[in-house]
Every structure is written in structure tokens, then in C-alpha cells.
N, C-alpha and C positions, 0 to 999 in steps of 0.2 A: 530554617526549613530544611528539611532533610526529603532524599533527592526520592523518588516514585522506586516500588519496588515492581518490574516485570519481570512477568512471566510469559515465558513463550514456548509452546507446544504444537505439534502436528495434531489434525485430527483428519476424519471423513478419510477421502484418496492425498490429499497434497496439500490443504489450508491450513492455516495457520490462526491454531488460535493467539489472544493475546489478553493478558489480566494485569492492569493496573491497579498497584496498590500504595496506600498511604500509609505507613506506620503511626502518624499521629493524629487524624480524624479518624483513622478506619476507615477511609472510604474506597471504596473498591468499583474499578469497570472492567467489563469486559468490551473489545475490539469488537465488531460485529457478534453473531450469535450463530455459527457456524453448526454447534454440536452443542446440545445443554449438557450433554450427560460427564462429557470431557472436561467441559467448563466447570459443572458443579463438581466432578471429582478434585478439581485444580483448585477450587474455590476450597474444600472438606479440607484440602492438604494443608494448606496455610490456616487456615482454622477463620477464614475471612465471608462475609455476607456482602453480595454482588447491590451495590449503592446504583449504577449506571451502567445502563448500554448505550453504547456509541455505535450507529450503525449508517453504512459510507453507501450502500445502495440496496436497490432491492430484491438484487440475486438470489435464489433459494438457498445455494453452499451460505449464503451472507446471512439468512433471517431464520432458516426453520426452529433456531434451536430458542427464539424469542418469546411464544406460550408458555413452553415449560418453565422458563428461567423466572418470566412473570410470574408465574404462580405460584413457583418456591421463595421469591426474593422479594417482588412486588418495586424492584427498580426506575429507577426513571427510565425511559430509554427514549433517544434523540439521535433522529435522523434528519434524513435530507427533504425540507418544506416540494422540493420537487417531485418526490414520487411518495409523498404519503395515501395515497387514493394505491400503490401495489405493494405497501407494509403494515401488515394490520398489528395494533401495540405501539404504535408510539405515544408518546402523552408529550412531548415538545417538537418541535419540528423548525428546522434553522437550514438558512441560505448564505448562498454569499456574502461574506464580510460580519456575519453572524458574529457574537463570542458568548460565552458562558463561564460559571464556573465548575469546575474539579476539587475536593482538597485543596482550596486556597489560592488553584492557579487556573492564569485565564484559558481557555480553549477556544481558540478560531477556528472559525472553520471556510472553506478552500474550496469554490467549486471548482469540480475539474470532471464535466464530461467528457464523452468518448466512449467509456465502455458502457455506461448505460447514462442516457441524457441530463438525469437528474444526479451523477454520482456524485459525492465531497468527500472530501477528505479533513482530518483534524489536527492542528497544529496547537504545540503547546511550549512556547517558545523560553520560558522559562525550565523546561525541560529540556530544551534543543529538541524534542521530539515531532516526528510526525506520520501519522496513521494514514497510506494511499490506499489503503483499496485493495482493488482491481486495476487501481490509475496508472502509478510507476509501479514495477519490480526493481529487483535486482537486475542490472544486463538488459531492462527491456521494459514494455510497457503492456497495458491492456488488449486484447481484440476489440475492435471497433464494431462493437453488437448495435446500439442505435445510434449511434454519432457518426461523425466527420472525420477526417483526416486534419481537417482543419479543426476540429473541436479539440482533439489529445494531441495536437500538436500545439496547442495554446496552453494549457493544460499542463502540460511537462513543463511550458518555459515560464510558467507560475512557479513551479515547483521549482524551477533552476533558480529564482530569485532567493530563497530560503539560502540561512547560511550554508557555508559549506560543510558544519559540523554537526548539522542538525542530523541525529539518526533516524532512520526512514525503515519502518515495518511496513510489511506487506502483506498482502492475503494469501499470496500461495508457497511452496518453496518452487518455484520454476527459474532456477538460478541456472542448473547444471543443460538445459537445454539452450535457454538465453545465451548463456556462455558458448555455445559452439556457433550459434550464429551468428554472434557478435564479432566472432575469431574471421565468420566466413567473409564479414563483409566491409573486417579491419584489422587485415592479416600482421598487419607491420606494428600496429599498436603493444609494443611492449609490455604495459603495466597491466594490460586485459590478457595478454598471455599468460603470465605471471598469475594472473587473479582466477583465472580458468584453471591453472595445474591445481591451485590451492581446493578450488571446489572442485573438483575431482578426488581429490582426498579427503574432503570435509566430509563428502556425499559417501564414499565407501565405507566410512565408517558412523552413517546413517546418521552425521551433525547437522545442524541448521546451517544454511549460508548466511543469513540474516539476524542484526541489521544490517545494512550497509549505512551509506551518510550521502549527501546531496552532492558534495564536493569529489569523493569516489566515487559518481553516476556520473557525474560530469565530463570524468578521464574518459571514462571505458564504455557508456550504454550507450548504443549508436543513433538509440532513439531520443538521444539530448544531447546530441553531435553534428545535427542533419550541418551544419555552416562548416565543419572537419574536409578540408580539401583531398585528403586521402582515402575518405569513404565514397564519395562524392567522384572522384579516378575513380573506385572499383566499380559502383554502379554505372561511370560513364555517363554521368549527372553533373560538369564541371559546371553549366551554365543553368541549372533548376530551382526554381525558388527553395526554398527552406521546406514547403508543404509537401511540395510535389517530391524531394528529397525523404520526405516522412513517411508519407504514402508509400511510394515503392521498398523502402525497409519493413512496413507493415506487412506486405502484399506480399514479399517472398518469406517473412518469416510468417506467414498464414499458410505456407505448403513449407515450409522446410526440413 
């Protein structure tokens, strides 16, 4: 089996598209449906016919671009059983502990609300791959638009269970902003320094940050650190449960 060809592009202000492809079924998805028009260019370039959309919530930057791709491609597309009543086009619809197939390999799939109640994410572990969302970033995590502090703080440490070498696409590039919060609220953390100059350079010269991997979020995103005894000194949080440690990393990186 010969390993998935992606593709990973900017579209709209900051999202990230994302096109998986097979070499030998041909079978091709696209990551949510952010932009069709970007998608089907990326799609014309490879010379490849979109088989699947995989779609992680019901954000509009996540689904607009889901009619048009239907009615040029006529794909499967498979989202989250939780918010099918605010995604119109799906023809499957899959929950927690869900799996399916791809090209020959399994995909599970991973709720993990917080930033929208019904969000999931796709894991495809014969790939080491996995598709957050809005869930994890790079450096950071979602805004808590209908959930809990306690829902994506649950949520993350699902996602912390994944190997450590699994690579982790995200929805946005919001690397280079995560990264100075991350510095603000875990100044001594070496390897997040180090990893901040790096995207700072990657960014000037208008590179992706992304992927990153589960075991590098682990070092450095403070929002899969909250139990880190020197985040926890800066907040002045020595004796706070792990949630309540989450919550106020949210709450100032939501003004910062």
C-alpha cells in the first residue's frame, strides 16, 4: 500500500484546505468544504475526481463550498450524526467510535466537542493521520462557541492519547498568533521558543506551519499542558484542577 498523497493549501482569509489522494484506487477527499472553487482548482491540478468529503462541523468557513463540489463530483460526504439537522448534503453521517472506509484504510472518527457541540474529528491511523477541525491547532485550540471548558478540555486529552507521531492538520493557519501566547503564558519553555522563531520565518515567507504531530503539541500548546507546574506558577494556578487551569488559558487567549 503506498502511503496517501496530500495536499494542503490556504483558502478564503486563513483556512486550510486539505485533499487526500490515492494513487491506486483514485480515490480522493477533500477535508471539510471550506472554498469549492480552490478545492476544484487543486482537484483540475492533479487531474484527480473528489470520491469524499469529510466534514468535522457545521461552521460556514467548514461547509459552504459543499453544493457546488456535490454537483460537480456527486461525492460521498460524511459528517458529524450530531449536527446533521445544520449541514445540508450529507448522505452518511457518523459519531463517536464511528469507522469507515477510505482507499482501503479504516477512518475513525473522534468526537471532540467544544468548539461546536457536535464537532469530530478523523483519524486514520494507518496513516498516523488526523483531521481536528477547529478542535486542536497548532499552539492552541478552538473557541469555545457552544461548549464547555470542560467539553475541549476532554477533547484535547482524547487527542493526547493518539501516538505521538501521528500528524495533525488543522483548519486554520493560526500558528503565528498561538505562538506568542503560548511564549506569554510559558516563557521558560525552550522548545516553544525555538518553535515560535521557526514560525516566524516560516510566516514571512508566507509557508504553512502545518502539520504539526500530537507528541510536538504535547511539548509546547499550553492547552495540552494545563497539569505543566510552570504554566500553572504563571497563571498563579499552583492548586487548580486541570479544567479550571484550561478555562483561564482560554479566557485570556480570547482577549489576547
Amino acid at each position: 500500500m503506498t502511503s496517501l498523497l496530500i495536499e494542503q493549501f490556504t483558502c478564503r482569509q486563513d483556512n486550510f484546505g486539505v485533499i487526500l489522494h490515492d494513487p491506486l484506487t483514485g480515490e480522493t477527499a477533500s477535508i471539510d468544504a471550506p472554498d469549492a472553487s480552490r478545492i476544484t482548482d487543486r482537484l483540475g491540478d492533479g487531474g484527480w475526481k473528489l470520491s469524499h468529503l469529510l466534514i468535522t462541523h457545521h461552521h460556514p468557513d467548514h461547509v459552504e463550498g459543499i453544493p457546488a463540489l456535490v454537483e460537480s463530483y456527486s461525492p460521498k460526504v460524511i459528517g458529524p450524526e450530531a449536527e446533521a439537522g445544520k449541514i445540508s448534503g450529507l448522505t452518511q453521517t457518523v459519531g463517536d467510535g464511528d469507522s469507515f472506509e477510505f482507499a482501503g484504510r479504516t477512518v475513525k472518527v473522534i468526537s471532540t466537542p467544544g468548539h461546536t457541540a457536535g464537532h469530530i474529528c478523523f483519524y486514520i491511523p494507518d496513516e498516523s493521520l488526523l483531521f481536528a477541525g477547529d478542535t486542536l491547532f497548532a499552539l492552541g485550540c478552538g473557541r469555545l462557541f457552544e461548549g464547555s471548558p470542560e467539553d475541549m478540555y476532554g477533547s484535547l486529552a482524547r487527542l493526547a492519547e493518539l501516538p505521538d507521531e501521528t500528524r495533525v492538520y488543522c483548519g486554520h493557519e493560526y500558528t503565528q498568533s498561538n505562538a506568542r501566547f503560548a511564549v506569554s503564558v510559558d516563557p521558560d519553555n525552550q522548545t516553544l521558543a525555538k518553535r515560535s522563531k521557526e514560525i516566524d520565518e516560516l510566516r514571512s515567507k508566507r509557508l504553512p506551519t502545518l502539520p504539526t504531530t500530537i507528541g510536538f503539541e504535547k511539548r509546547t500548546n499550553p492547552f495540552m499542558r494545563t497539569g505543566d507546574p510552570a504554566i500553572r506558577k504563571q497563571l498563579g494556578m499552583e492548586s487548580a484542577s486541570d479544567v479550571e487551569v484550561f478555562a483561564e488559558l482560554r479566557r485570556r487567549k480570547d482577549s489576547f
